[in-house]
N, C-alpha and C positions, 0 to 999 in steps of 0.2 A: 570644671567638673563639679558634680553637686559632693559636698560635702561630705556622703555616703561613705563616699569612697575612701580606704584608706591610701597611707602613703605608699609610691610602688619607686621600686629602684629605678635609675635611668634606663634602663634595658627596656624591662615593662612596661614603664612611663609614654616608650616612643612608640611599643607596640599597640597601647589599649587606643582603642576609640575614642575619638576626639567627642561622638554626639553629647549632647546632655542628656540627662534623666527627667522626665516628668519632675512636673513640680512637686506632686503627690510622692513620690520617692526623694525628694531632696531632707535628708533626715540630719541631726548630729551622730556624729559616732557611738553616743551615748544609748539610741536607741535602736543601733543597725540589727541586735539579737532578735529585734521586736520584727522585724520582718518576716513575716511568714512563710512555708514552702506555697500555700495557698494564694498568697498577695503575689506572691510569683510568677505563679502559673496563671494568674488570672490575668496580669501584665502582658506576661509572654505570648496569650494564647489570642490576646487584644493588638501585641504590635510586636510579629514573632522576628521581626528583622531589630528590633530596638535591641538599645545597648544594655548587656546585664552589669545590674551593676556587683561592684565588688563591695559582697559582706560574706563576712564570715557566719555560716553556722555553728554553734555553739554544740549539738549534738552531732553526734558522729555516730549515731545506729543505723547499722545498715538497712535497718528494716526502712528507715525513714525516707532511703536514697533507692530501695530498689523495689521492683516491680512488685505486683501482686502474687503470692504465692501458688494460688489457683489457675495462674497464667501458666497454658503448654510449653514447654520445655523443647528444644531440640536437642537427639540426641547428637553428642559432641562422638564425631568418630575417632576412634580407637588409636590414642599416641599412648609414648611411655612419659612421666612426670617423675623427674630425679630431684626430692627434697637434700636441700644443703642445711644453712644453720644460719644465726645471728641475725641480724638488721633485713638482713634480704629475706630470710626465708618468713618471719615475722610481716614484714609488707607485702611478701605474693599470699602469705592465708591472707589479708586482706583483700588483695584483689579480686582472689580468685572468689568472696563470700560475696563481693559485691558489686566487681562488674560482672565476672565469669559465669558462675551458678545460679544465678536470678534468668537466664537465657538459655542454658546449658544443661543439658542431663549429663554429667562428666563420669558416670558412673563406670563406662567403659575403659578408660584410661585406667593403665598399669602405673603403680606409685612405689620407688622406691626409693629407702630412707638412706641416703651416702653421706650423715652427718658422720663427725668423728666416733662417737659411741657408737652408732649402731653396727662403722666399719668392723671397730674394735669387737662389741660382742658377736659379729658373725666370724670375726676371721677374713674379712673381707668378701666372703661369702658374696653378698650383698651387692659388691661391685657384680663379679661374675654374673649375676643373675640381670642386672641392669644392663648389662651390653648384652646378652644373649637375647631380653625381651627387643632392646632398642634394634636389633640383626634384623628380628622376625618383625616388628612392626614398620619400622623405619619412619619413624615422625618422634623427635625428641625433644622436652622442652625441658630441659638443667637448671637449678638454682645455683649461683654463686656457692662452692665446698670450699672449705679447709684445708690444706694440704700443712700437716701438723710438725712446728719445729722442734728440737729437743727441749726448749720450755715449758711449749703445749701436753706435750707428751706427760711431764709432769705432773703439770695442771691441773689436766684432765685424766691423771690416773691411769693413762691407753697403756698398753702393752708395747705396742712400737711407735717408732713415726711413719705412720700410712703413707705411702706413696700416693702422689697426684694421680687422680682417675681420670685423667684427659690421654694421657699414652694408649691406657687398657680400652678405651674410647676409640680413640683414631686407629689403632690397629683392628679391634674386635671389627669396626665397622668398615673398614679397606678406606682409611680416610683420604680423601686424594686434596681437599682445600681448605683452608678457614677464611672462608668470606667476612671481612668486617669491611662496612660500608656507615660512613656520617647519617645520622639523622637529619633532620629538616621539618621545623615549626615556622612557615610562611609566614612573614611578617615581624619576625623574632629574629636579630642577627646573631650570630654564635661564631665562628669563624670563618667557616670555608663559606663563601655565597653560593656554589652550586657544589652538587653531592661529588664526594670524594669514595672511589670503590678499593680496594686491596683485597689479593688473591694472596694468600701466606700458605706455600705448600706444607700439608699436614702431615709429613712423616719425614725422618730423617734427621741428618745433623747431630748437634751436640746434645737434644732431648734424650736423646737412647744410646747416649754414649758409656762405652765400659773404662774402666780409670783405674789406677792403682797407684798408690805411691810405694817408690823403690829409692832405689840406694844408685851406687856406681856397677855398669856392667853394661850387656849391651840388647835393644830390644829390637825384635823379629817381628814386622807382621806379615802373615803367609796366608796366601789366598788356595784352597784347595777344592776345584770345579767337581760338581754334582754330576758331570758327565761321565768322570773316570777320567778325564784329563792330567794333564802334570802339573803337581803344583807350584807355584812361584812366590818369591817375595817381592811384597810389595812394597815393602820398606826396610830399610835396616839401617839403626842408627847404635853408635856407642855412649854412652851417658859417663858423663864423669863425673856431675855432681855429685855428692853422698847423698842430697835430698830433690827427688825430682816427681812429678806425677801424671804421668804416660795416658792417653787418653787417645781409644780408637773410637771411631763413628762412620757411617756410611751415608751416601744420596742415592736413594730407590730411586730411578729414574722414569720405570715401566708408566707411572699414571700420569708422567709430566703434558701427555700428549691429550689426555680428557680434561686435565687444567687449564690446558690453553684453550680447548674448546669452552668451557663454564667463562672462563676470563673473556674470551672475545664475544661472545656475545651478550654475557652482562651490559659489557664495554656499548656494545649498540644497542641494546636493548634501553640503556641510560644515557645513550649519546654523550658519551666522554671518550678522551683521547687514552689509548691504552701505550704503557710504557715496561721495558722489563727491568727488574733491577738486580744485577750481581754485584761479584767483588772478582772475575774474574780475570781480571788484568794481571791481578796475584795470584787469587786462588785459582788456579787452572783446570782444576777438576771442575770448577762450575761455570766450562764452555758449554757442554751440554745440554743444560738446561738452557740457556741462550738460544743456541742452534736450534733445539727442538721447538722452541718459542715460534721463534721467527719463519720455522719452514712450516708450522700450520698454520700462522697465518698468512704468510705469503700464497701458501697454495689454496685456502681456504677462503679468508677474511677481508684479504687488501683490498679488493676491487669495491669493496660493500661500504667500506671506511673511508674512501677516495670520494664515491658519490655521496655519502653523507655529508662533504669535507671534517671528518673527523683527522686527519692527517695533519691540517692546515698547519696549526701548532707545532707539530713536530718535521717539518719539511718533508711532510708526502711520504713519509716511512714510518716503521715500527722502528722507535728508537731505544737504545740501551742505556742506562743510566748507569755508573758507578753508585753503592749503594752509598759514599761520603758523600756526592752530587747530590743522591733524593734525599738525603738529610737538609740539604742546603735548601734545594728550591719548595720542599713541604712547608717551609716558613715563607716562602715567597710566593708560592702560587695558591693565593689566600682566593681566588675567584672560582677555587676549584675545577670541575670538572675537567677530571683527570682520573685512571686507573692505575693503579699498579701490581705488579705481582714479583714475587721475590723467594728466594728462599726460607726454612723454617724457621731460623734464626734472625735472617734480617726483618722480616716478615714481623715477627714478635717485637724488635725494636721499636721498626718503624713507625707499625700501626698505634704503637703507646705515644710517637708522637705526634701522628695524625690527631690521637682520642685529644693532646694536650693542646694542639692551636685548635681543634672544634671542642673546645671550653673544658672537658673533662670525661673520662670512658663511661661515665653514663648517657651521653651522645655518639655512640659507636656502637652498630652490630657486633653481633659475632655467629658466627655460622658452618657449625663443620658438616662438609659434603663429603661422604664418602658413597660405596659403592655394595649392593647385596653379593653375596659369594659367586650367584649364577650370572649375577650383571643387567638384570633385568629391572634391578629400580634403585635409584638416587636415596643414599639416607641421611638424614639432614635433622642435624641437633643444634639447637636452637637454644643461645643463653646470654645473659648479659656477659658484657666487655671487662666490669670490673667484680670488686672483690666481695664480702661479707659485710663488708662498713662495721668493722669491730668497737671501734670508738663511738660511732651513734646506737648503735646497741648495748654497751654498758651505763649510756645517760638514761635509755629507756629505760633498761633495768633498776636504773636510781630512782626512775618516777620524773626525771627531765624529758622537755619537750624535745622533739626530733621532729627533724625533716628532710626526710631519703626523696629524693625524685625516682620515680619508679616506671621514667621513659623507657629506660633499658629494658628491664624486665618484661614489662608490657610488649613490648616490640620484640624480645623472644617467645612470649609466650601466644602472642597472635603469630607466628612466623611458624610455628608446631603445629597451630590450629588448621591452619592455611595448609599449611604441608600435607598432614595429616586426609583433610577432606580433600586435597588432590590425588592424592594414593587411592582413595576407595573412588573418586569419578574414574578415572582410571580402569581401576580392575573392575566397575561397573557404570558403566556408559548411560544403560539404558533404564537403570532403577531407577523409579519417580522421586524415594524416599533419599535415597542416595544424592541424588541431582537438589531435592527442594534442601535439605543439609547442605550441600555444598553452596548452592547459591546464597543460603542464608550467613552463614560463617564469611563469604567473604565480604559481603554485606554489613554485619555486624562489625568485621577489623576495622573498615574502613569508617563505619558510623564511628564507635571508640577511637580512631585515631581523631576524628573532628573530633570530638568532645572534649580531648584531652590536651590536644593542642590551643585549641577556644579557651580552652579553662586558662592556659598559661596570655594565649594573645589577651585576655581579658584582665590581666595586673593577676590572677590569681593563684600563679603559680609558688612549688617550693622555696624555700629560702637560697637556694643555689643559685636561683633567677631572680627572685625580690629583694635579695638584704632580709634583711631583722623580722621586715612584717610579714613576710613569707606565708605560706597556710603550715601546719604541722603536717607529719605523713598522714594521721587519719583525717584532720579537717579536706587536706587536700582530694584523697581517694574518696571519698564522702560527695565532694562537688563535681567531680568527674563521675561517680556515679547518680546522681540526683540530671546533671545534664545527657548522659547516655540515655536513662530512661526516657529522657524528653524528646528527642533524638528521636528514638526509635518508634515511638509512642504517635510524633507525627506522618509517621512513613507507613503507619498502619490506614487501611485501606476500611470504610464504613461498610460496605460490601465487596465482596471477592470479584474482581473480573472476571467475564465468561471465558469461559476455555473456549478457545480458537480451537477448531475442527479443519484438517486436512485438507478440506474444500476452500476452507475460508482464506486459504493463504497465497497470496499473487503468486510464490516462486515455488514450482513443485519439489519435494522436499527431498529427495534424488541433488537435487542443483543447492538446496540450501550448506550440504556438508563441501563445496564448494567455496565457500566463502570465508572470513573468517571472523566468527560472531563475538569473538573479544576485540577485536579493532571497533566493527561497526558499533558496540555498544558503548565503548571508550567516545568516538565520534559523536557519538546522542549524547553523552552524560557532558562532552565540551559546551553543545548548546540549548543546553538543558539547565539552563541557569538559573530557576525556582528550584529544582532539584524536587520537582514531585512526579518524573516519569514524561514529562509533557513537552512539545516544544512549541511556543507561542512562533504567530504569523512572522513578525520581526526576526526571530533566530534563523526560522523556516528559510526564511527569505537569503536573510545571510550564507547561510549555509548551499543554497544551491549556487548562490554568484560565488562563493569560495572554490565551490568544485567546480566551476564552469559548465554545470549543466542549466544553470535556471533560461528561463524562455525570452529569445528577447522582442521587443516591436518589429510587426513586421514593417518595411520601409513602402 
């Protein structure tokens, strides 16, 4: 490799590109600053398939990496945007100045502040107001918050220790799932080789559990029916400890049956083997969720799972795990594809240790689905897997360099955008504006996810994936932004295509809603392998002998 390049870890070493560089680019490290964005684009626009190579720029203004300001804007439809605090919230104003807003008119998006102070000066106010917007909009995109200990509480002067706003969350929103599913940078190993999905039911358990500590005597718990019915105990035990601490919780059972449905066709939708995991050999209360597992997809799903051979794996059945077993085989079955769904507790374990063999929970969604009061539309809050990064946030605050990977983030906050613009195609089908918006956002996710994934297969990624020479968080967000623009910038068209007129269209448009035009366009974009809209003679070709329609000689 030419010189240019600096050193990259073994990970990015195996991902980058093997080509060389022009000789005109073979430079010392001495003088990689000197490379221009211009000497760049003039390379790229000369040999747009060559290898970029890895230099760092020196400036990190956004102005440098992102579009013209004059450039039309889309406007971004209508989500809510819940600000947190520290490392994270510090790298999303980033993203948001410089891949988001240069594309974006975000004006529409509701923003509330759920840092510790702003909890504390409203009184929590602030929460309230954040579930009630996120109810009526239903597209959420969260910053990693605080959930403050008795030190912080100090620290920061609060009045109390605020309780976690994920409860007031999943209840405000009728939360029925927390979807976290493995990331995937092709080319890039990380743990699992194919995507890994979990279903973690979002209510229940020990989250919302009531607790007391008591002395010796004896505890009652008594169940008393909303019918007028009699009521009964449901337990009765005598304590004779002097120091004991009694703790009731329940399992909503009522949404277990829309969970199996989101789980099972995730499950196909991803072509993974879908699994359920209890602890029900002991705990006996959680036959239920089993049973109810199994009888929708038996009655539902099996036959669809058979002809896929998704069963193969598991002996032509939905199988049940003990949740001690899915701790076992989640280190073993490293080739992935595989689902799980489990309770809220196990659920919570497990997926931290999904996040921990796929490298660490900034490689891991997170996704709660819950459900509008009238049941007419999915709400879905969208937020990274881990925490605030407090410790690279007080370096920054020192004036030391950092380097947060900000996969996670990105990947919620395109997952709100996406959401978001599906809700108004949705409640508006037939709007041009509405349609050219949605088309373009999911357009843009996917362009940004190339950019940013290329940036990493390219040696250019954080220090979490490079070692030492990593890019910092701003050099990095800087390159990921300067390559989006370019991205995008190709996929602009010198003049607009004619509008197709009604006449002009082989299948009369009665028979077109008939079809199903995200398959057939997934099908084009497979061989569509310039990725400029087109299919050359060669793909053409392929693609009819694939489907067995192409013509053959006659004999």
């Amino acid at each position: 490799m030419a010189t240019s390049l600096r050193l990259l870890s073994s990970r990015c070493l195996s991902a980058a590109s093997k080509r060389q560089l022009p000789s005109s680019l073979s430079a010392s490290s001495s003088s990689a600053s000197t490379f221009s964005r211009a000497s760049a684009s003039s390379f790229l626009s000369a040999s747009p398939n060559a290898y970029v190579p890895t230099i760092r720029y020196q400036s990190t203004d956004a102005a440098a990496a992102a579009p013209s300001s004059d450039k039309p804007k889309i406007k971004a439809p209508s989500m809510v945007y819940i600000q947190g605090e520290e490392m994270t919230h510090y790298t999303t104003q980033l993203l948001l100045k410089q891949w988001i807003e240069p594309h974006f008119d975000t004006s529409s998006w509701e923003t509330y502040d759920l840092s510790c102070k702003s909890r504390d000066d409203t009184d929590d106010a602030v929460l309230a107001d954040a579930v009630s917007a996120g109810k009526r909009i239903g597209a959420i995109f969260k910053e990693p918050t605080i959930t403050p200990s008795a030190i912080q509480v100090q620290e920061m002067g609060l009045k109390k220790a605020w309780g976690s706003p994920n409860g007031a969350m999943r209840r405000g929103w009728n939360g029925i799932t927390i979807s976290r599913d493995t990331i995937h940078i092709e080319g890039i190993e990380l743990g699992y080789k194919n995507q890994v999905l979990f279903e973690r039911h979002a209510v229940g358990g020990e989250y919302a559990a009531g607790w007391n500590e008591v002395g010796e005597g004896t505890l009652l718990t008594t169940y008393i029916p909303t019918d007028g019915g009699a009521p009964f105990v449901v337990d009765k035990r005598d304590l004779t400890d002097k120091h004991n601490v009694c703790v009731v919780y329940h399992n909503p059972y009522d949404n277990v049956r829309e969970l199996a449905h989101l789980f099972f066709k995730r499950c196909l939708e991803h072509q993974v083997t879908p699994y359920i995991v209890t602890k029900k050999t002991v705990f006996k209360w959680q036959e239920g969720f089993w049973a109810t597992m199994k009888k929708v997809f038996d009655d539902t799903y099996k036959d669809e799972f058979l002809k896929a051979g998704l069963l193969d794996r598991s002996g032509g059945e939905l199988q049940h795990l003990i949740s001690d077993a899915a701790t076992m085989q989640l280190i073993r079955w490293t080739d992935g594809g595989f689902g799980m769904a489990a309770h809220n507790y196990d659920g919570d374990m497990l997926t931290d240790q999904i996040a921990q063999v796929h490298r660490s929970p900034g490689f891991i969604t997170s996704n709660l689905v819950g459900r509008s009061d009238d049941g007419s539309t999915l709400i879905k809050e969208f937020e990274a897997s881990h925490g605030t990064v407090t410790d690279m946030y007080l370096d920054h605050l020192a004036g030391k360099e950092t380097s947060l990977n900000p996969l996670g983030l990105i990947e919620a906050l395109l997952g709100a955008m996406t959401h978001a613009s599906q809700l108004d195609i949705d409640a508006s089908p037939n709007d041009k504006a509405v349609q050219q918006a949605h088309v373009f956002t999911e357009n843009f996710a996917e362009t940004l996810r190339t950019a940013l994934h290329n940036t990493f297969r390219y040696g250019q990624g954080t220090r979490d994936m490079c070692g030492p020479t990593g890019f910092t968080t701003e050099d990095f967000v800087a390159k990921v932004a300067w390559r989006l623009d370019r991205y995008l910038a190709q996929q602009v068209e010198e003049q607009a295509p004619p509008e197709l007129k009604e006449e002009d269209l082989a299948v009369p448009k009665e028979k077109l809603s008939e079809f199903d035009q995200k398959a057939i366009l997934k099908l084009f974009e497979k061989y569509d392998k310039s990725g400029e809209g087109k299919i050359d003679f060669k793909n053409f070709s392929k693609m009819l002998m694939k489907m067995g329609v192409a013509p053959t000689k006659r004999s």
